[in-house]
N, C-alpha and C positions, 0 to 999 in steps of 0.2 A: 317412270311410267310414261309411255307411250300414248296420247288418243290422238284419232281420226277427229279431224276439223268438220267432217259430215258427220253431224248429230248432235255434237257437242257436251253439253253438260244435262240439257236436256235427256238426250240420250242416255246418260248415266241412271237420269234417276226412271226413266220408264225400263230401262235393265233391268233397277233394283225390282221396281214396283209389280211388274209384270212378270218376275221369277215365277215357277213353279213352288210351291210350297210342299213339301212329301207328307206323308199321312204320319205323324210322330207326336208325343207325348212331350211339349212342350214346359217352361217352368215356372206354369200356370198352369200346369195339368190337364189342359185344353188340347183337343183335336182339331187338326186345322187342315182343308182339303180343299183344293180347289184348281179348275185348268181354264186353261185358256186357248180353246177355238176358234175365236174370231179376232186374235192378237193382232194388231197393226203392223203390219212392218216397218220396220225399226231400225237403222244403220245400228250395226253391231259395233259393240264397244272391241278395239284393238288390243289386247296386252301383248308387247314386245319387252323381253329378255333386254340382259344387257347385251349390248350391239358392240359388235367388234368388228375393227375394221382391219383387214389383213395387211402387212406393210407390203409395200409394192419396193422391189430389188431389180435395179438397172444391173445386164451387165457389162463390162466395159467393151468398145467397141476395137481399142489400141491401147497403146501408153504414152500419155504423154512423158515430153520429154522436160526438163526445166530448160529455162529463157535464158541466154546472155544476151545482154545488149552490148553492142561496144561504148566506150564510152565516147559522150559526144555524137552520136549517130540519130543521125534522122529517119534512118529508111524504117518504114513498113515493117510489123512484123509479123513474122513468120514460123510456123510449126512446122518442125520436122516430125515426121510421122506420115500415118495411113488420117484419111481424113475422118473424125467421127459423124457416127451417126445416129439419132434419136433412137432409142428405146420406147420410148412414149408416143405413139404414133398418135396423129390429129385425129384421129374417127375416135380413137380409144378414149380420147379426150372429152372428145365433142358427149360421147354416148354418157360417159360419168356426170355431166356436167347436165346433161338433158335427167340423169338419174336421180341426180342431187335435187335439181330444182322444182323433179315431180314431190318429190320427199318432202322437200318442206314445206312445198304448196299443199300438198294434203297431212302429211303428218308432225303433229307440234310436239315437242318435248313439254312436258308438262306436270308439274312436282301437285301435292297433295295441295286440295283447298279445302275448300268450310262445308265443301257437302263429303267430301269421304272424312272429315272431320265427326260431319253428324251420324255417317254411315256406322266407326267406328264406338259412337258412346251406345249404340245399342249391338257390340256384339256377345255372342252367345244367346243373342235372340231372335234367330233368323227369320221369322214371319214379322218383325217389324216395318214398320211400312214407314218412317216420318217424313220422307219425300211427297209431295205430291203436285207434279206442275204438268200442268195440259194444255195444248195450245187451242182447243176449242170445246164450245158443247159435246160435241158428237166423241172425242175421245174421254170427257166427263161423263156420259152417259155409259161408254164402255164401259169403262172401270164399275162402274155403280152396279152393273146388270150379269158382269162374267168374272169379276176379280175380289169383290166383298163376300168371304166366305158364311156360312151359317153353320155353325160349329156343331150341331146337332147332326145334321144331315148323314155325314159318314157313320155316326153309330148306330144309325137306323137299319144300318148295311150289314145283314149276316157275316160276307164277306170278310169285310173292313174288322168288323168285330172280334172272327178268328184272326185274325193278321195281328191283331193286338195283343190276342192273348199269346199268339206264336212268339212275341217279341219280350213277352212279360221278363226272359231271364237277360234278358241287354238293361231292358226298365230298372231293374232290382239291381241290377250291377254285380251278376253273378261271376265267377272266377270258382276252378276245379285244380288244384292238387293231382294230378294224376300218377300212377303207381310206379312210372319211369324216371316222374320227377322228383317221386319219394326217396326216390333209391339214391339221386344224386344232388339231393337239400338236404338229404337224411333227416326228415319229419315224416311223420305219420300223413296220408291220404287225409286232406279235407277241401271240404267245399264251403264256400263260402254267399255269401249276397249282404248288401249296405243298401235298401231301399229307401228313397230321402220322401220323406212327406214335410218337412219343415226347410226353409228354404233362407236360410244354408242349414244345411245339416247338422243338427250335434250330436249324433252317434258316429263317435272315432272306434277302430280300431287295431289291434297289430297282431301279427306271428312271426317267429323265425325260431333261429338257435343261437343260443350262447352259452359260455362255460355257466355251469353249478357248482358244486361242493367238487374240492378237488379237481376244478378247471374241466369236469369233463363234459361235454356237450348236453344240453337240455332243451327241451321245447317248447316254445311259450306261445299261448293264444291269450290275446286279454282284448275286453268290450270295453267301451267308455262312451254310457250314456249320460249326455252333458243335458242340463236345463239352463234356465234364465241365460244361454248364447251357448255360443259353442267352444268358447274356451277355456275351460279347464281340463274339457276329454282333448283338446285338442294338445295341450301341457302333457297331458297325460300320456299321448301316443309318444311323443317326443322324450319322455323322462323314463316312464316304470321299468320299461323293460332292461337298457342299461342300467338302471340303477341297484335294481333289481339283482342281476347280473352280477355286478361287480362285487354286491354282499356277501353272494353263496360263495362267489368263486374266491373267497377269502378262508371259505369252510373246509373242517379236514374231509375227505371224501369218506370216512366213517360216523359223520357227524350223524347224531341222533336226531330222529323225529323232531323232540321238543325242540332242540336247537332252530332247526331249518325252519321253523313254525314264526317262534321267536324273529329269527333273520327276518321275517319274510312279513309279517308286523311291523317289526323296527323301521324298515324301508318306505312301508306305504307313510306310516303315520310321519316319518321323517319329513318326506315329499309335500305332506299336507302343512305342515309346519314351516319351510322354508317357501313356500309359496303363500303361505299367508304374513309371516314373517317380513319377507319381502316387499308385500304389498302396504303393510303396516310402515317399514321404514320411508319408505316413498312420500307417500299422504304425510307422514310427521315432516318431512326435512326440505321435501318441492314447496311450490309455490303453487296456489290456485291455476288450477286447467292447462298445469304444465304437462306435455305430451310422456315424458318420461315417467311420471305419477302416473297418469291415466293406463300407460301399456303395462306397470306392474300391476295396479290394482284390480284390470281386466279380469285376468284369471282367478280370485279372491270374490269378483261381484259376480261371477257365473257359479257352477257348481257338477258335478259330474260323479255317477255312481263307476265304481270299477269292477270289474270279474274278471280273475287272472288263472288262468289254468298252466302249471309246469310240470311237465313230463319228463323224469330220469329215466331211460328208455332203457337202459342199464340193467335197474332194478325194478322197474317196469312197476313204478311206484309214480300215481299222479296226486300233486296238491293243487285244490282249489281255494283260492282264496276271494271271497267277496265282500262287496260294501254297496250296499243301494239295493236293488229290488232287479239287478240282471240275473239272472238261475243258469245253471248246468247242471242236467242230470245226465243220468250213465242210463248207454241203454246195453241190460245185460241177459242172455239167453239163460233161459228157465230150462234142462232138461227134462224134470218133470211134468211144468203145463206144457209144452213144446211152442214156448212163445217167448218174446225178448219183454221182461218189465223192467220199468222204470225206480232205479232208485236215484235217491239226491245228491248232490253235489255240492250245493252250497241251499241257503235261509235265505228267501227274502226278508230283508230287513225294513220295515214297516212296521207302522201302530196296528195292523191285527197279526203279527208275533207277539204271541203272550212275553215270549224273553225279553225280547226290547221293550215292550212296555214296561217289564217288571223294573227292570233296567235305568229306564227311565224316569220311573218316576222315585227311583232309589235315589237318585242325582239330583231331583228335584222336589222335594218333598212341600206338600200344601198348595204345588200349581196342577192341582188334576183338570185344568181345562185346557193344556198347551195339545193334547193330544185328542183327537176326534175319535168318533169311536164310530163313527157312523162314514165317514173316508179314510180312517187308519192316516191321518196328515198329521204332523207334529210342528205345530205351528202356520199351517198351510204346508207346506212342503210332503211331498206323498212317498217322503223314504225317511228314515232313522238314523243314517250313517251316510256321510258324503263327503269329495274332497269340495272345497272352496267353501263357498254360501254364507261370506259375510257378516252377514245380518241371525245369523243362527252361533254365529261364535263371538262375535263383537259385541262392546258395550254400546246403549242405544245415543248415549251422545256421543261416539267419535263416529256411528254410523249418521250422525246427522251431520256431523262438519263434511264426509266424506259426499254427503247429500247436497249440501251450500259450495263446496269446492272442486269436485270430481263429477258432478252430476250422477252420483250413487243412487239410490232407492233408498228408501225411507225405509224406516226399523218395523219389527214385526210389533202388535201393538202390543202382546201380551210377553212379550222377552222382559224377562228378569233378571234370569242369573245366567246368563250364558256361560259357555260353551254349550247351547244344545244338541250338537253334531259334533259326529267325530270318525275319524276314516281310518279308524282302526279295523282290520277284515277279522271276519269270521274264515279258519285255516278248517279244511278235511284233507282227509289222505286214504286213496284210495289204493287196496291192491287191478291191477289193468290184467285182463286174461287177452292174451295175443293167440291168436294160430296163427297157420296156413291158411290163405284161401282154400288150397286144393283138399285142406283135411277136410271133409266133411262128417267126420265124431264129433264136433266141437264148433262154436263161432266166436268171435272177437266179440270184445267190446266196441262200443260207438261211443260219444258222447254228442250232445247237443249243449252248444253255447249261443245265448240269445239275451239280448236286449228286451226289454218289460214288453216292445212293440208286438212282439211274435205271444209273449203268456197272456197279453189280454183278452187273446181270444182261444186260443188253446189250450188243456191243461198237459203237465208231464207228460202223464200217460199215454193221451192220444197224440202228443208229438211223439212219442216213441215206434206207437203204433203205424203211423205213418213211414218213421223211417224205414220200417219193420217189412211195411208192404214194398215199398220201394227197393228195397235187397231182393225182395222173392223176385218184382217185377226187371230188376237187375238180368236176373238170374234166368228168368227165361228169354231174357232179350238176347242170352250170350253177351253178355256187358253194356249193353242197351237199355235202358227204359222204355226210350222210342222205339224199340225193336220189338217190344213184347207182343206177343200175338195175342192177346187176349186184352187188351189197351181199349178200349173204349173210347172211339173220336168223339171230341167234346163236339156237344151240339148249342150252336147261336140259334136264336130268334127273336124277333119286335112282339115277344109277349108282354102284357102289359098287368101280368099279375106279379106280384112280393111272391120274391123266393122261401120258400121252404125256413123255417126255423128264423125267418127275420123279423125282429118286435120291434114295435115302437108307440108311443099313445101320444097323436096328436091333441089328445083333452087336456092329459096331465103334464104333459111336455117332454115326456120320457124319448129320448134321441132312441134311435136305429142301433139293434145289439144285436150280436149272433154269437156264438160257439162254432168252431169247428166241430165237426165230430166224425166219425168212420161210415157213415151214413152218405157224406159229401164230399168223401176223400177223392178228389182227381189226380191221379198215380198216372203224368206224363213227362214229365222232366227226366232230363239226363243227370242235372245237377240236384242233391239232395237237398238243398239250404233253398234254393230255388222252390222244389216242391212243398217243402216246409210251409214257407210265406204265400205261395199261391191256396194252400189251404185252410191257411189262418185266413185269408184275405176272401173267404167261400168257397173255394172247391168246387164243387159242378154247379154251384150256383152264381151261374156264369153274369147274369144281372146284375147281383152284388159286387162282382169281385171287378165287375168294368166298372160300376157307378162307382167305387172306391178310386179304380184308377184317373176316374175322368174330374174328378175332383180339384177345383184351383184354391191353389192359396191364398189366403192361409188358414180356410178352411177346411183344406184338408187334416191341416192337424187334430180336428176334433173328431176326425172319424178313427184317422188311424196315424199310432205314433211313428214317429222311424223307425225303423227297424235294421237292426244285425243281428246275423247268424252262422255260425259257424258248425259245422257238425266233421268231427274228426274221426275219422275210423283207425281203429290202432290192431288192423290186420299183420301180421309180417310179410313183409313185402320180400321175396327170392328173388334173387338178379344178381348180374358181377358190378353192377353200378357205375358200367364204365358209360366217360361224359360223351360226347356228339362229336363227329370230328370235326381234326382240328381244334378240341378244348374248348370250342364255345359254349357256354352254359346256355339250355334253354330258359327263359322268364318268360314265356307271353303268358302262364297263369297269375302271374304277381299281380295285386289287385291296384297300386299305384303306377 
């Protein structure tokens, strides 16, 4: 790296300091805006490439000839030949040499120090400021009066307001499947969004295709909402799906129902077994706060619900299988009401499932207090069925040596007889009804897959309904949403009254709750999983759904959980499926 010896190091940091900051949704959930009008002028910092210098090629003037001397000989010698003459004329000289000398009088080579050092431990947080050197009051005073932003101010701004919500499907980290690229992934149309409100995120998820029964191609969507950290969805993304994979594609391609059920069991619970297995062998045979204990028993001290959906496209038969409190329903047209309703796909698995309870306390007979009946928690824990969690399948003294030697979490206090958890899935199988788009007798199926972050505030049905209006609004966009002529532009303003259907009792402490409902459905997204989340998240109640987003951690988690969504459309997609030329596969929808 190159810098100018005019400004110097100073100059770096009033660069840094006096950058413009863009209006964006930092990871502090904070809006940050601010310019700079009355900036000082500031020698600009230089960046220079690497620098190459071309080689300079004399050509020859003659040939020399080689020397005899005689022997003994005194005289003078002499070259036969034409006489040479310089290629490198003096001015050429002179000029490089006046060239060099301005170069290195102003510009120094100069390798990294202790302030791009500091610049470096805060990146991916570009409104950090830790520099701050001034050479008097008066550029002290600047900074304090046009460069310290007030975080409120821009969302006081109708303007600034739509801009945000314009940018909601970058926010949510949307990604589209589109019907070109269906033909040449060979997966079903879906849309997707990962909205992080925990910071790091523990909602993982995956899609692709791999062989099934009979090695012949299948589809897989699976969710993996992780608690206590984000590693075991994150095991998870890494593991089910190959493993998965590799089970069926062992199967005869006649293989029955019950079988593929069985497979498809065997693998989860296997997965949960060698992952706890392994954590277990670590802690017995390491040594205290040894690194190699700690990174196996990571994934064992976290915990993560699954929902895996595979689709033989074949027989146009889908299994869902789930574990934890993620849902997939089908949304499937009614021709007699002339509406799309909702059936299930998978149980949430929780203490208000009468099953699980029953379940539960079969397995554990005389401890009817492990199970809340007033938050459906089983032990604290607010699902029934999960991979990892420790402390819900371990004995409570080796959860306490793991406590004195791993820095573990202490045992639950009413654990008795564990295994209270167990990551066995609940399996259904669904017949999928495909068309044509172009048929209009008939509509596909959908599905909607989602993370607890999206049912907390909407139920099945009005997710359905939502996506329900979103096809119609499809449909008259001509494949637009934003196209729809009947689209209703959201309206901002600095009202200062509670949205519509939002509760909360500052007396009894009861936090801030809403419902989606079809009343506050905002049908403008292109992307469905997009629109999904902006309506759990308020819909035209456009105060709530910004005070959610402007929200800093980590209390945004108490508003609203992470969220993933997937919504799969299993239209049949008509095309010759040929790839892009020259063979290069399109990917800018793949969400990693």
């Amino acid at each position: 790296m190159l810098q100018t010896r005019w400004g110097g190091i100073a100059t770096r940091f009033n660069a840094h300091n006096t950058r413009l900051t863009s209006l964006t949704r930092t990871g502090t959930s904070s809006y940050h805006a601010s310019t700079t009008p009355h900036a000082p002028t500031v020698a600009r910092r230089v960046h220079i490439g690497r620098s190459r210098v071309s080689s300079i090629t004399c050509a020859r003037a003659g040939t020399l000839r080689p020397l005899r001397l005689p022997t003994g000989s005194s005289a003078p010698l002499a070259i036969d030949g034409p006489t040479l003459h310089s290629a490198f004329p003096t001015k050429t000289v002179i000029f490089l040499v006046v060239v060099v000398a301005a170069g290195l009088y102003f510009v120094e080579i100069k390798t990294e120090d202790w302030a791009d050092h500091v610049l470096a431990s805060f990146a991916g947080d570009p409104s950090a400021t830790p520099l701050h050197f001034y050479k008097d009051r008066e550029e002290v005073d600047h900074w304090a009066h046009y460069h310290i932003p007030n975080p409120s101010d821009p969302l006081k701004d109708p303007q600034v307001m739509k801009q945000i919500s314009d940018q909601f499907a970058k926010i949510a980290f949307g990604w589209e499947i589109e019907p070109e690229e269906s033909l040449e992934f060979e997966i079903p149309v879906t849309h997707g969004i990962r909205f992080r409100s925990n910071e790091p995120c523990e909602d993982y998820y995956a899609i692709g295709t791999a062989p099934g029964p009979g090695s012949k191609p299948w589809n897989y969507w699976s969710i993996y909402d992780g608690h206590a950290g984000r590693h075991t969805a994150y095991h998870l993304q890494w593991t089910l799906h190959p493993s998965l994979s590799r089970a069926l594609s062992n199967l005869s391609p006649t293989s029955t129902s019950s079988v593929i059920h069985a497979t498809i069991k065997d693998v989860f619970t296997s997965l949960d077994d060698e992952l706890m297995s392994r954590a277990k062998h670590a802690a017995n045979w390491f040594p205290a706060a040894n690194a190699a204990a700690i990174s196996a028993l990571t994934p064992a001290f976290s915990g993560s619900c699954a929902l895996l959906a595979a689709f033989d496209p074949e027989q146009s038969k889908l299994r869902v299988a789930c574990v934890g409190d993620s849902r997939a329903i089908l949304g499937r047209w009614d021709p007699l009401e002339m509406k799309y309703v909702a059936q299930p796909l998978s149980t949430d698995q929780t203490g208000f499932n009468e099953t699980e309870v029953a379940r539960i306390k079969e397995a554990h007979p005389g401890e009817e207090d492990i199970l809340d009946p007033r938050s459906g928690r089983l032990l604290g824990l607010a699902v029934t069925r999960a991979f990892g969690d420790h402390r819900w399948k371990w004995d409570n003294d080796f959860i306490k040596q793991l406590q004195s030697q791993f820095w573990g979490t202490a045992p639950r206090p009413q654990s008795k007889t564990p295994p209270y958890l167990t990551a066995e899935p609940e399996v259904t199988e669904t017949d999928i009804v495909r068309a044509d788009p172009k048929d209009k007798s008939t509509k596909s199926d959908f599905m909607i897959m989602a993370s607890d972050g999206l049912w907390d505030n909407i139920s099945s049905e009005h997710a359905v309904e939502c996506v329900e209006r979103w096809l119609e609004a499809k449909e008259r966009g001509n494949g637009k949403v934003s196209q729809d002529p009947r689209m209703q532009q959201p309206i901002f303003s600095n009202s200062f009254n509670v949205d519509e259907g939002v509760e909360y009792d500052a007396e009894t402490g009861k936090q801030i709750s809403w419902k989606a409902e079809p009343q506050y459905f905002a049908i403008e997204d292109d992307n469905a999983a997009v629109c999904l989340a902006r309506n759990a998240m308020g819909g035209t109640r456009r105060g709530l759904f910004l005070g959610l987003l402007s929200i800093a951690g980590p209390l945004c988690r108490d508003a609203v959980d992470d969220t993933t969504v997937m919504v799969v459309f299993f239209d049949r997609i008509s095309g010759d499926g040929k790839k892009k030329a020259g063979g290069e596969k399109k990917s800018s929808w793949w969400p990693w």
